[in-house]
N, C-alpha and C positions, 0 to 999 in steps of 0.2 A: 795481265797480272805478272808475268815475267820482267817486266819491267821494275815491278815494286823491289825494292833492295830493302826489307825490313828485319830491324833486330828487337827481340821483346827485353824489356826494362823493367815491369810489370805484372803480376795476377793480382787482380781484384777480386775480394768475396763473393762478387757475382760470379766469378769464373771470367771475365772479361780478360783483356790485357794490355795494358799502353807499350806501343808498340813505336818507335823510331826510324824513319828513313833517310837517311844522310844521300845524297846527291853534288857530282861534281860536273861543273860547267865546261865546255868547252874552252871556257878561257881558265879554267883552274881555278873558280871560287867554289866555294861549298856551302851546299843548304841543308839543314835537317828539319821534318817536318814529323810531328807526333799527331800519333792516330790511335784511336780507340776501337780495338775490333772487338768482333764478338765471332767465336771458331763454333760454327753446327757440327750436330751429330756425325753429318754427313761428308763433314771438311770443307764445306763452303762456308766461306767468310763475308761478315760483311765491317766494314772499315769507313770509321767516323773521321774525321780532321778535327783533331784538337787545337792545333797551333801550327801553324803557317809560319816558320821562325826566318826571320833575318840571317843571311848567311855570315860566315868568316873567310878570311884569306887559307884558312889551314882547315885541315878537315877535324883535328882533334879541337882547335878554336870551334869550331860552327856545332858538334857533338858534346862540346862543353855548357854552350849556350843551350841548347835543346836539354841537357838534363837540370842543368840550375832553373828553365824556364817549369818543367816537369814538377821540381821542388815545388815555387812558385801557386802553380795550378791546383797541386796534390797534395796540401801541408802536414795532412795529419798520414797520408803512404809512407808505409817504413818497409826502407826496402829498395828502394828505387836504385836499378844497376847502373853504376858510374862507367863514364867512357874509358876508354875506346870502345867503339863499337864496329862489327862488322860492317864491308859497305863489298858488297858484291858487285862484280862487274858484268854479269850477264853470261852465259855459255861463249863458248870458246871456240872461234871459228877453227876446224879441222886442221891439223898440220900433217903436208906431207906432199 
């Protein structure tokens, strides 16, 4: 789960929340993929794949695509958070 780099965009009346994970490649393209979690009492989650999106050259292109697609999927959500979105890089290996 450390690996997931997720930003929310989303609450749903269920209490749900579409949530966003932007990803960069090795070679420097970017993908953002939308997920539908649902957060327990407990803090365990569990996390749907809404859309599997086609990357960009830029990372704000590829998070541009992922919330127009959002729009798209979720016509009648008001509300939906426009990018930039966070994109976490994971913990920081120790300096010193």
């Amino acid at each position: 789960m450390s690996r997931l780099n997720l930003e929310p965009l989303l609450t749903f009346a269920d209490g749900s929340h579409l949530v966003v994970s932007t990803h960069c490649s090795k070679e420097g393209h970017f993908t953002c993929a939308l997920y539908n979690a649902v957060v327990a009492a407990d803090d365990g989650a569990i996390f749907r794949m809404v859309s599997n999106l086609v990357g960009a050259m830029t990372c704000l292109a590829a998070q541009e695509n992922a919330y127009h697609h959002a729009i798209r999927l979720f016509p009648g959500a008001d509300g939906i958070r426009k990018p930039p979105y966070l994109i976490w890089h994971g913990p920081q290996a120790a300096v010193g």
